[in-house]
C-alpha positions in Angstrom: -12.8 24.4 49.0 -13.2 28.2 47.6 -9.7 30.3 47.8 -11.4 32.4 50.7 -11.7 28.9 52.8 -8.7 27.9 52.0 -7.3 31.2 53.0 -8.8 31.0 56.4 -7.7 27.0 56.7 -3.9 28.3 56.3 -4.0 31.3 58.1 -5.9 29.3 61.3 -2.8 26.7 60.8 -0.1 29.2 60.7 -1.2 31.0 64.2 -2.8 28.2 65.8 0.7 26.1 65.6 2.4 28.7 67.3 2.7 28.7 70.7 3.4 32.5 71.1 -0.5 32.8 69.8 -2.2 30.1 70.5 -2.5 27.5 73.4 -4.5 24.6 73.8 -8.0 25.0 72.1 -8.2 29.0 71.9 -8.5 31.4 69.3 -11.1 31.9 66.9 -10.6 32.8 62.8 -13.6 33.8 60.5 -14.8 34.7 56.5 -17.7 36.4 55.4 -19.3 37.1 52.3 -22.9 38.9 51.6 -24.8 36.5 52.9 -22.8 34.0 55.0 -19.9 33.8 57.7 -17.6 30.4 58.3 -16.1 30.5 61.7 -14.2 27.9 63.5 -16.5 25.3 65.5 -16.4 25.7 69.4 -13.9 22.7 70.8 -11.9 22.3 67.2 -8.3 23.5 67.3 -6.8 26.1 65.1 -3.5 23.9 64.6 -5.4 20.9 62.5 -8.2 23.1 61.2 -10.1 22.0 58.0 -13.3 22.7 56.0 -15.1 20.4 58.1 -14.1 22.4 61.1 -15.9 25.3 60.2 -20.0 25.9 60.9 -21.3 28.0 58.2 -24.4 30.4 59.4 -26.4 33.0 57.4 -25.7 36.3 58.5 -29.4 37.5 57.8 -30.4 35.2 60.9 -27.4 36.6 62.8 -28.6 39.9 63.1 -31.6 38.3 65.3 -28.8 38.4 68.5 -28.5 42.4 67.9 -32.2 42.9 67.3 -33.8 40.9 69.8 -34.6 42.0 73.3 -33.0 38.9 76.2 -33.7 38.1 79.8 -32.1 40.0 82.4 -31.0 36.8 83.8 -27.5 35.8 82.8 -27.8 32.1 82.5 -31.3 32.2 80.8 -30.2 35.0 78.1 -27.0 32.4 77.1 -29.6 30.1 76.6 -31.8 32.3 74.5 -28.8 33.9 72.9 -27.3 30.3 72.2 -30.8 28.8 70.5 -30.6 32.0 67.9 -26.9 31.3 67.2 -28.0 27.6 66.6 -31.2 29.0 64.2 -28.5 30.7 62.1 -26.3 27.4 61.4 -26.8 26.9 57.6 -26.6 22.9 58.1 -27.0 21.7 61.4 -27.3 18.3 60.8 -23.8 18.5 60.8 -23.9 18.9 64.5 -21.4 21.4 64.9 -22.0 24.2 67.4 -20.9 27.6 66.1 -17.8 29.2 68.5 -19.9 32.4 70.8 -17.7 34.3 70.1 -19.8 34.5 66.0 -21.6 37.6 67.4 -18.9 39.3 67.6 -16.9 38.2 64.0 -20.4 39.4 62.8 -19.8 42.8 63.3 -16.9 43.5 62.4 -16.9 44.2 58.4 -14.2 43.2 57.1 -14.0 39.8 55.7 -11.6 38.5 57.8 -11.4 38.3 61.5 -8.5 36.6 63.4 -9.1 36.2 67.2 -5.9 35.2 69.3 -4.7 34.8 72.4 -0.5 36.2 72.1 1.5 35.6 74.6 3.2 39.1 74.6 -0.1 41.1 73.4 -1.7 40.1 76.7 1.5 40.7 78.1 0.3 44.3 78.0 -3.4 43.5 78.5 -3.1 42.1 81.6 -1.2 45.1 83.2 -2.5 47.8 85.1 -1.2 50.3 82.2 -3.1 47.9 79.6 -5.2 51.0 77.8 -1.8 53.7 78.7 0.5 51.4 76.9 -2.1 50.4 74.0 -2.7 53.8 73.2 1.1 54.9 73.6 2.1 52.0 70.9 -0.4 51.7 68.6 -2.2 55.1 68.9 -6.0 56.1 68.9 -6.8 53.7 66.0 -6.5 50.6 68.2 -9.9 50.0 69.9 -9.1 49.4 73.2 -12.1 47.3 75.8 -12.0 47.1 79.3 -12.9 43.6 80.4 -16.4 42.1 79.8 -17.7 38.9 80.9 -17.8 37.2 77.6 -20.8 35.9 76.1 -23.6 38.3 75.5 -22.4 40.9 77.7 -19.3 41.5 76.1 -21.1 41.1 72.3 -23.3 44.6 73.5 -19.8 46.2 75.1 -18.3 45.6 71.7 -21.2 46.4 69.5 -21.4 49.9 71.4 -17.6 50.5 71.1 -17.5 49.7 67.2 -20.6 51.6 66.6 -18.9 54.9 68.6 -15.6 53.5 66.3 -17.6 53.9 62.6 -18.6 57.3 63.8 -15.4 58.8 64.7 -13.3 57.0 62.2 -15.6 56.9 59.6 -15.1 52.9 59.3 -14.2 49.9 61.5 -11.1 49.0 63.6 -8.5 46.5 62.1 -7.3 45.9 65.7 -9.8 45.3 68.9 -7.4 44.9 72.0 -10.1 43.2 75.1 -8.3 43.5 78.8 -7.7 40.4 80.0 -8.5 38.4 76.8 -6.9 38.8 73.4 -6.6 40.9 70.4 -8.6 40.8 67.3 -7.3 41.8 64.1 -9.6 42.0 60.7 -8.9 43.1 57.0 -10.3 41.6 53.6 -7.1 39.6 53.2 -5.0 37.4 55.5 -1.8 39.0 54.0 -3.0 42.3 55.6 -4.0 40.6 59.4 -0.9 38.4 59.0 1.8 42.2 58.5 -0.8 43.9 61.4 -0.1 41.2 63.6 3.8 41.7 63.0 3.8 45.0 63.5 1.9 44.7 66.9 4.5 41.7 67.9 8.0 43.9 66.9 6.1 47.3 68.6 5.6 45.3 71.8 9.0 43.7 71.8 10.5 46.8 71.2 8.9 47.9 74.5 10.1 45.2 76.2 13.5 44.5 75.2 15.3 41.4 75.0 13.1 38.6 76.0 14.2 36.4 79.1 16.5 33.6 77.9 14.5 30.4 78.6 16.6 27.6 79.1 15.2 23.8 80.3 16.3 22.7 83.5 16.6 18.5 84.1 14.1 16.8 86.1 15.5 16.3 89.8 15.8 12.7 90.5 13.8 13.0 93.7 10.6 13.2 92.0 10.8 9.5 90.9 9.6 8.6 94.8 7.4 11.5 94.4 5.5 11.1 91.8 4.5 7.8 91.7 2.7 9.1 95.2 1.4 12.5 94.2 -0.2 10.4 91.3 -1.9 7.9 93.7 -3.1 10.6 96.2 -5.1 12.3 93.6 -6.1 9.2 91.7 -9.9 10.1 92.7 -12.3 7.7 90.5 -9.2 6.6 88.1 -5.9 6.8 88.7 -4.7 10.0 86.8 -1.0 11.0 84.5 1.4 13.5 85.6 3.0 15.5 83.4 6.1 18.1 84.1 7.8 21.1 82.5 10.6 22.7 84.6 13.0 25.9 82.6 14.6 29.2 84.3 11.7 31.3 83.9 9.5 28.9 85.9 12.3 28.5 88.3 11.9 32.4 89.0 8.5 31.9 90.3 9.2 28.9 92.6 11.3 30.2 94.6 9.2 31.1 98.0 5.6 32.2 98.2 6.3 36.2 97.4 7.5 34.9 94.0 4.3 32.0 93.5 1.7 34.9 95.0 2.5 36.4 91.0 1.7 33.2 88.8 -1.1 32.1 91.5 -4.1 33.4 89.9 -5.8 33.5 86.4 -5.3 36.7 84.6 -7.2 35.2 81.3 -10.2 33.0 81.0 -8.5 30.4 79.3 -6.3 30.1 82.6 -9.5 29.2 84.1 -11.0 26.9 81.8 -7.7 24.6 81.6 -6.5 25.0 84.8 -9.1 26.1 87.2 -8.3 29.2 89.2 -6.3 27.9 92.3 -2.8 26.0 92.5 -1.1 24.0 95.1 2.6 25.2 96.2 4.9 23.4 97.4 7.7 25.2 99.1 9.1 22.2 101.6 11.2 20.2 98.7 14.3 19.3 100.3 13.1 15.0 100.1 10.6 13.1 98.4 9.1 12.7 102.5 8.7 16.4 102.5 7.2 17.3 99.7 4.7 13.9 99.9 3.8 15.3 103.5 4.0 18.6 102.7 1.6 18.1 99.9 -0.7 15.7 102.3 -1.2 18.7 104.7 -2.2 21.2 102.2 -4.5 19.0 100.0 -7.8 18.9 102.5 -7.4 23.0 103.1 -7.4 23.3 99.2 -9.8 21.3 98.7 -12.2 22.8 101.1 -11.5 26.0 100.1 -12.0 25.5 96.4 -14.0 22.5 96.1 -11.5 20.8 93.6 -8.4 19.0 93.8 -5.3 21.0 92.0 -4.8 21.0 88.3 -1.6 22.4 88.8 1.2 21.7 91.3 4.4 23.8 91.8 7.3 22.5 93.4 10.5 24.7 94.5 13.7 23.1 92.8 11.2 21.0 91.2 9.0 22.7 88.5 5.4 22.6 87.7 3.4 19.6 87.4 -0.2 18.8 85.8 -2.3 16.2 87.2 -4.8 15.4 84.8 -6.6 12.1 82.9 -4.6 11.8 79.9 -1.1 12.8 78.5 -2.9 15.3 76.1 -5.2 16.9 78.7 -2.2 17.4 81.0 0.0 18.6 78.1 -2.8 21.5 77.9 -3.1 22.1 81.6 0.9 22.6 81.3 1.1 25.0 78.1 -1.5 27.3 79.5 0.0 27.2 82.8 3.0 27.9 81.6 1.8 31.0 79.1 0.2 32.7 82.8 3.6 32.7 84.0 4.9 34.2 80.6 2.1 36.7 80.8 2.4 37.3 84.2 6.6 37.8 83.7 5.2 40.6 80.7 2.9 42.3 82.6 5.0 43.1 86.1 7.6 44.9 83.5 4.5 46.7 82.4 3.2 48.0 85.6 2.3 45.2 87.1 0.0 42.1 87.3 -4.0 42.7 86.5 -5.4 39.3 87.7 -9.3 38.3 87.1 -11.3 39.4 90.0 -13.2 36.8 92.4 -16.5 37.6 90.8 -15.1 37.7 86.6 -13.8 34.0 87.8 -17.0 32.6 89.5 -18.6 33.8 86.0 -16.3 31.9 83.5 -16.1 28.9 85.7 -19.8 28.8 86.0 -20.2 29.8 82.7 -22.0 26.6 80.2 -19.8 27.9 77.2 -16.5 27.4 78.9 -17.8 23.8 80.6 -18.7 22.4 77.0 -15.2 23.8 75.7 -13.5 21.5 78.7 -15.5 18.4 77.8 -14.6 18.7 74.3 -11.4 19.3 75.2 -11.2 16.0 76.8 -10.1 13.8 73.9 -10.0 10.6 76.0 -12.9 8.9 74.0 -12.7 5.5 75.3 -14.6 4.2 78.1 -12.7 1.0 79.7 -10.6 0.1 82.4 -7.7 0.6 80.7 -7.8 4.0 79.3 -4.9 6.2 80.0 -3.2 3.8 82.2 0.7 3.7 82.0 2.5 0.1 80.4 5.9 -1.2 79.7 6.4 -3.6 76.9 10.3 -5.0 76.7 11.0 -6.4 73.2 8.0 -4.2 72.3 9.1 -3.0 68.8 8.3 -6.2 66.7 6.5 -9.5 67.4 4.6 -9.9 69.9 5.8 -7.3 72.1 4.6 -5.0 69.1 1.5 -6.7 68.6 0.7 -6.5 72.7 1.7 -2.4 72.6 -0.4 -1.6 69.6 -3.2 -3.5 71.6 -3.0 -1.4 74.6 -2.1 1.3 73.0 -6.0 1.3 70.6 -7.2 1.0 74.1 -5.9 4.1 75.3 -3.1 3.0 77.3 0.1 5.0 77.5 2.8 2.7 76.3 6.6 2.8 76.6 7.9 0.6 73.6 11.7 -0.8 75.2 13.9 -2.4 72.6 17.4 -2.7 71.8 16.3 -1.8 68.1 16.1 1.6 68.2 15.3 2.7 64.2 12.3 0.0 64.3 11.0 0.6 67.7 11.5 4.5 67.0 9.5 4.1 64.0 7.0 2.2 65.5 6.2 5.0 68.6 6.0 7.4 65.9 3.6 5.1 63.7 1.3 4.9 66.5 0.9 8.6 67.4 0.3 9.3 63.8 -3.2 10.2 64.5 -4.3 12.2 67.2 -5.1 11.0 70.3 -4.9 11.3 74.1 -2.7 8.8 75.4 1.5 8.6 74.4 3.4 6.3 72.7 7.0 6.5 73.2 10.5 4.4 72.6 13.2 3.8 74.8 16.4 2.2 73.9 17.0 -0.6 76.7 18.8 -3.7 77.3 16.7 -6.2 79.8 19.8 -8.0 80.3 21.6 -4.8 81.9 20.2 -3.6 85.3 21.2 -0.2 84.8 19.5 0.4 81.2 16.2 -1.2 83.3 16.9 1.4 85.8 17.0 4.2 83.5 13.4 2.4 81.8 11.8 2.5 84.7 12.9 6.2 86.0 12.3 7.7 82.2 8.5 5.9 82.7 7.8 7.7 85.6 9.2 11.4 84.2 7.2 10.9 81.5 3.9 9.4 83.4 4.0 9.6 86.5 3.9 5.8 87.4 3.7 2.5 86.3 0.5 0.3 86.8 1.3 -2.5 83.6 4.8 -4.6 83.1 4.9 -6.7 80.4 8.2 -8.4 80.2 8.2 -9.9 76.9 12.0 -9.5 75.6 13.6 -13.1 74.5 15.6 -14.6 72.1 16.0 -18.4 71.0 18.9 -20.1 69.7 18.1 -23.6 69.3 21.0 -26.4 69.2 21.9 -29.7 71.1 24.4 -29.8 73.9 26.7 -30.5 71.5 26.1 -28.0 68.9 25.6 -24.9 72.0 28.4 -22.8 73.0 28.8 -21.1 76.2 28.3 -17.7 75.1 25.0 -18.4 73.3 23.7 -20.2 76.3 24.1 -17.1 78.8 23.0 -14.6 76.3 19.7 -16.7 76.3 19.8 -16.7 79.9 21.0 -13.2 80.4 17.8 -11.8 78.4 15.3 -14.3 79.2 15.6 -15.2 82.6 17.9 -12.4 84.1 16.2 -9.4 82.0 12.9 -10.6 83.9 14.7 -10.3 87.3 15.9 -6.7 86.3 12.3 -5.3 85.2 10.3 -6.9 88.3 13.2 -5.7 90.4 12.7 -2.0 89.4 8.7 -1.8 88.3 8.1 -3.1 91.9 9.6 -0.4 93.5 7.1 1.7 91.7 4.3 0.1 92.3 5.2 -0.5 96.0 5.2 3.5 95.9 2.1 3.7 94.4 0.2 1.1 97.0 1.7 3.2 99.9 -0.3 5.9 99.1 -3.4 3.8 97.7 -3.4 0.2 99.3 -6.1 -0.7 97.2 -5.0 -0.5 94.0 -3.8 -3.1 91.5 -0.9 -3.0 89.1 1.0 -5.7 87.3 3.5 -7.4 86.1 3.3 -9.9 83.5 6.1 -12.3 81.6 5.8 -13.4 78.2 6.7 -16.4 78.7 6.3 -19.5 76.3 5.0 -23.5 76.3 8.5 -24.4 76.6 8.3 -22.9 80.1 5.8 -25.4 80.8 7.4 -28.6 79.1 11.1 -29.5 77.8 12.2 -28.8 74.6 13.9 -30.8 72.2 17.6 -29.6 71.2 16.0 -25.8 72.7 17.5 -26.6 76.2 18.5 -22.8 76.7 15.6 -21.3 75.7 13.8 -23.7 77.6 15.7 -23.7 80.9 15.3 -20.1 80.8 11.4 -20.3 80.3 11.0 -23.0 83.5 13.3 -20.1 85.2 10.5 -17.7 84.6 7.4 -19.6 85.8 9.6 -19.7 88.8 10.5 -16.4 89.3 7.0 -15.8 88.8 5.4 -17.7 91.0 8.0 -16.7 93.4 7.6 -12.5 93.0 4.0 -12.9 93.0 4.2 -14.4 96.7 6.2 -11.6 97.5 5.1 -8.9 96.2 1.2 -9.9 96.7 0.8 -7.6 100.0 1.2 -4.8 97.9 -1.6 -6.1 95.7 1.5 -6.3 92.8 -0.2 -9.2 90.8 2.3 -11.2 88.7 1.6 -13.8 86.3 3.2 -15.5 83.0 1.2 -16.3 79.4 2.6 -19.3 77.8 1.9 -18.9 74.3 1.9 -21.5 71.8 4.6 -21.0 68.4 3.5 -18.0 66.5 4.4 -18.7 63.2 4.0 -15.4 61.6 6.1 -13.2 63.8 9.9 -13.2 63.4 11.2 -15.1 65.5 9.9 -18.5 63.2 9.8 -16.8 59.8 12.3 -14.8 59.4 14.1 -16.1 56.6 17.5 -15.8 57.6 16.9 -16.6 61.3 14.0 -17.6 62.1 13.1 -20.7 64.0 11.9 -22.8 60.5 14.9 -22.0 59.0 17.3 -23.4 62.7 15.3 -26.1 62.9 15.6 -27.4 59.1 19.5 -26.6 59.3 19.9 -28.7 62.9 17.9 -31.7 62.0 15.5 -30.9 64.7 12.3 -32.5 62.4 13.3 -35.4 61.4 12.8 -36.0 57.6 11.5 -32.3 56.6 13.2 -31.2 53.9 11.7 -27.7 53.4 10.4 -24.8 55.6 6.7 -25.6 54.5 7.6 -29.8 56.3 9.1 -27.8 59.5 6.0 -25.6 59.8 3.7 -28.5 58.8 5.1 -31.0 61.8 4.9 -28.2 64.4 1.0 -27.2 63.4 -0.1 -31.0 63.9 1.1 -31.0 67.1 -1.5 -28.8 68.2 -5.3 -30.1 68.6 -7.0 -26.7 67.0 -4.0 -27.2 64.3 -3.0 -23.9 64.1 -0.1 -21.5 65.3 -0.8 -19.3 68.2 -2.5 -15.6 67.1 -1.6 -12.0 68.0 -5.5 -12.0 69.5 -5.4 -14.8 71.6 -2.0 -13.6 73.3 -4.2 -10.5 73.8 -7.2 -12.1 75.5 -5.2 -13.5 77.7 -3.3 -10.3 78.6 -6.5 -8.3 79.1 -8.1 -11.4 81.6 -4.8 -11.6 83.6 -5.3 -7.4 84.3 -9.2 -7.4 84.5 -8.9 -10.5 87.5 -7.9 -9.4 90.8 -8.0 -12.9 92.5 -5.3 -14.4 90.1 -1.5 -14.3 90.7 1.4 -16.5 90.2 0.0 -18.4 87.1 1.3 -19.5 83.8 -1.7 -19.0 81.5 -1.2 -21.7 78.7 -2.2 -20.4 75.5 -1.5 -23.4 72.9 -4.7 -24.5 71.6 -4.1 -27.1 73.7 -0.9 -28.3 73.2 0.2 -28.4 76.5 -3.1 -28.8 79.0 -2.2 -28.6 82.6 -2.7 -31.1 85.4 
């Protein structure tokens, strides 16, 4: 990587991990030299921006999209106009399309060009006074463009306005202000782009004042028996995840429909891209029956009227809620939501709101550019059943519970990890969203055996989510011993985790999922136990752990009859020993090491006789596997004609009759 590259790399990073800049996928960066220009690829972000990011194009071959005479048709010229970009790519068998917006990096002359979107700068573009206050901050030497339809359009607006620029000034602008849009600032360094942009950001705040204090407001307990129905209603092809953000400033704008009318239309095309150009409020939010009916009635007008179902959905007392595919998709809808209403806030101090007009939307959300940009910007690359559903592993931090949740989870699923361990189960959430992705991973501290830290499980599920469509109650422990050996206390912990903990999470992911089939009778969720061989056979000197196992594919059989109306299916898996997971080789505690102390294998004198006597027991002599739990798992959700069973999976160890 030349210095220059690397320059642009950090400078890309710096802005495009800033909020107050950037949101979501916007914002362009650029260097040139003599011959060739390297400019960010169209649908790569500027916060993780690397070498390979970048499409490098000669600038000779450039000049072909000043030169060249287009069709007067719109959508045929962005054709045309996109072929001579892709003739000017230096390699394209890298397959990366080079950002539309090159055209316009190309004729500026500096070296470097940064494009952003800041939240203050358009602040004072989207006003009515945007050129007034431009000009009364900054002075003549900011070029200053009334709004253009980007693409070509706005690449012959510009190319007019610099050339007029050179003459008068005798050489280019550093800082191009576009109404509506963004601000682009060049110079032949970063250092220099980095103090202009300063400069603008302390002149603007200056103007303004003291920015509003923004402080987060909690989540209103209502919307657990809302959004578990709000999620259903829009579930369309695939059920969808809600996400919410709720702070003072948002709480400004929800407080009747005078307020909404200023945060309820785009005033950017980035608005438009993420979050369409229409929102659903909700002003009836005094119950969860309220705003469910009120947002029944409204949903058919909108859709009518628009053609779409809402992105976006504001709530009074409530907050603002994106309904969307995956966690990271919705996390975008809500960050460039949220930056309309900050722009929006800006520009009514600055004379007032500027929104797109009618026919400026029509053209970006028609637009091919702005349609590829949303379909890269869908990072949900997996095509199964499961992506970007919502699960709940108990006892999901190590073992099998971990092995189950890092299953879903490289299938897309949105896992909640529950485990009393917090330091290992927050380390393993963090582990898994290591790498970017579209679905969440995330821990919460929780004690099966308590109904109250279930409760708060459940509820924390669906603030996060949305819903709940996956239980997997997995959370156990074992402590072997004859009758004689067992003490009270041990024997009800047992029971307490393993058969009580299983009552608590069906008790509470029910009521979800009873929610969610109100609104959609014919989906299927599910709740499945972990549950073991020795719930299908006694166990030797294990009575506790076994008692509580039999307990299970009783409460099992007895919830699925239940809770079958609601097309709740709930069945056990009864896997065999696994012998590398903790709970048999740990070598303090582990079930080898119990068993050798008590006697239970008669005549083993080490851990290698223990494990030896349990594996010829089974006919396929080996321990149970991660994978086969797995299998299992993915056949008892696939099935819809399957519910109250106890899957055996002991390599047929224990067959049933």
């Amino acid at each position: 990587m030349t210095p220059e590259i690397s320059e642009l790399v950090e400078i890309s990073r710096y802005y495009g991990n800033n909020k107050n800049f950037v949101i979501a996928g916007g914002g362009n960066t650029s260097f040139k030299n003599e011959s060739s220009i390297w400019i960010k690829a169209s649908g790569q972000s500027l916060a993780g921006l690397d070498e390979e990011g970048l499409v490098v194009l000669s600038r000779e071959r450039l000049h072909t999209v000043s030169q060249k005479n287009y069709s007067d048709d719109p959508v045929l010229r962005e054709d045309q106009v996109k072929i001579d970009l892709f003739s000017s790519v230096i390699d394209p068998g890298r397959n990366k399309r080079p950002s539309v917006e090159t055209s316009l990096h190309e004729l500026i002359r500096y070296r470097f060009v940064v494009h952003l979107h800041p939240t203050l700068i358009n602040g004072i573009l989207c006003s009515r006074n945007a050129r007034n206050l431009t000009l009364k901050l900054f002075g003549e030497k900011v070029l200053f463009v009334p709004y253009t339809d980007p693409g070509y359009t706005l690449f012959k607006r510009l190319e007019s306005e610099i050339t007029s620029y050179r003459e008068k000034y005798e050489e280019d602008p550093h800082v191009i202000f576009l109404e509506n849009h963004g601000s682009f600032v060049s110079a032949d360094s970063t250092q220099e782009i980095r103090k202009i942009y300063d400069e603008i950001i302390s002149g603007i705040e200056t103007h303004f004042g003291q920015s509003p204090d923004v402080e987060s407001l909690p989540f209103n307990p209502i919307m657990h028996k809302v959004l578990p129905g709000i999620r259903m209603i829009l579930a369309g092809d695939k059920p969808k995840v809600i996400r919410q953000r709720h702070n003072t400033l948002i709480a400004k704008y929800y407080q009747n429909h005078q307020e909404f009318h200023k945060i309820s239309l785009p005033v950017t095309p980035d608005i438009i891209v993420y979050c369409k150009a229409r929102y659903l409020f909700i002003e009836q939010a005094g119950s969860a029956e309220k705003i469910l009916d009120s947002l029944k009635q409204q949903l058919p007008r909108f859709q009518n009227e628009y053609g779409y179902p809402p992105k976006v959905i504001i709530i009074k007392d409530m907050g603002i809620f994106a309904v969307e595919e995956s966690v990271s998709s919705a996390d975008a809808v809500l960050d460039v939501y949220e930056d309309l209403i900050r722009v929006s806030h800006y520009a009514s101090l600055a004379g007032g709101i500027k929104f797109l007009s009618p026919e400026q939307v029509n053209f970006i959300d028609r637009w091919e550019v702005e349609n590829y940009r949303r379909k890269v910007g869908r990072s949900d690359k997996q095509d199964n059943k499961l992506c970007n559903k919502i699960a709940v592993v108990t006892g999901g931090a190590q073992g099998f519970g971990a092995g189950i949740a890092e299953a879903l989870f490289r299938l897309s699923v949105n896992v909640v990890i529950a485990d009393l361990n917090e330091e290992t189960g927050s380390r393993f959430a963090s582990c898994l969203m290591s790498k970017s992705v579209s679905n969440k991973a995330l821990f919460i501290r929780t004690d099966v055996s308590d109904h109250e830290s279930v409760k708060h499980l459940i509820e924390e599920t669906v603030s996060e989510f949305g819903g709940i469509d996956i239980l997997i109650s997995n959370a156990g422990v074992l402590k072997a011993g004859s009758l004689d050996e067992m003490d009270p206390g041990a024997f009800n912990k047992t029971t307490a985790i393993n058969y009580n903990g299983y009552f608590n999470c069906a008790k509470y992911v029910s009521e979800v999922m009873k929610l969610q089939h109100q609104e959609n009778p014919e989906y299927f969720t599910d709740i499945i136990q972990i549950n073991s061989k020795s719930g299908l056979r006694g166990s030797n000197r294990n009575f506790a752990y076994a008692g509580s196992k039999f307990g299970g594919i009783g409460l099992t059989q007895s919830f699925a009859l239940e809770l079958a109306p609601f097309r709740i299916k709930v069945n056990a898996i009864c896997p065999g020993n696994f012998y590398e997971g903790p709970l048999w080789s740990d070598p303090r505690s582990g079930l080898f090491v119990q068993y050798l102390k008590t006697g239970k294998v008669p005549g083993a004198r080490t851990i290698d006789d223990v494990r030896k006597y349990y594996e010829d027991q089974v006919p396929l002599k080996r321990g149970c596997r991660l994978e086969d739990v797995v299998k299992a798992l993915l056949y008892i959700i696939d099935q819809e004609y399957e519910t109250g069973q106890a899957v055996p999976v002991t390599g047929g160890q224990v067959m049933l009759g």
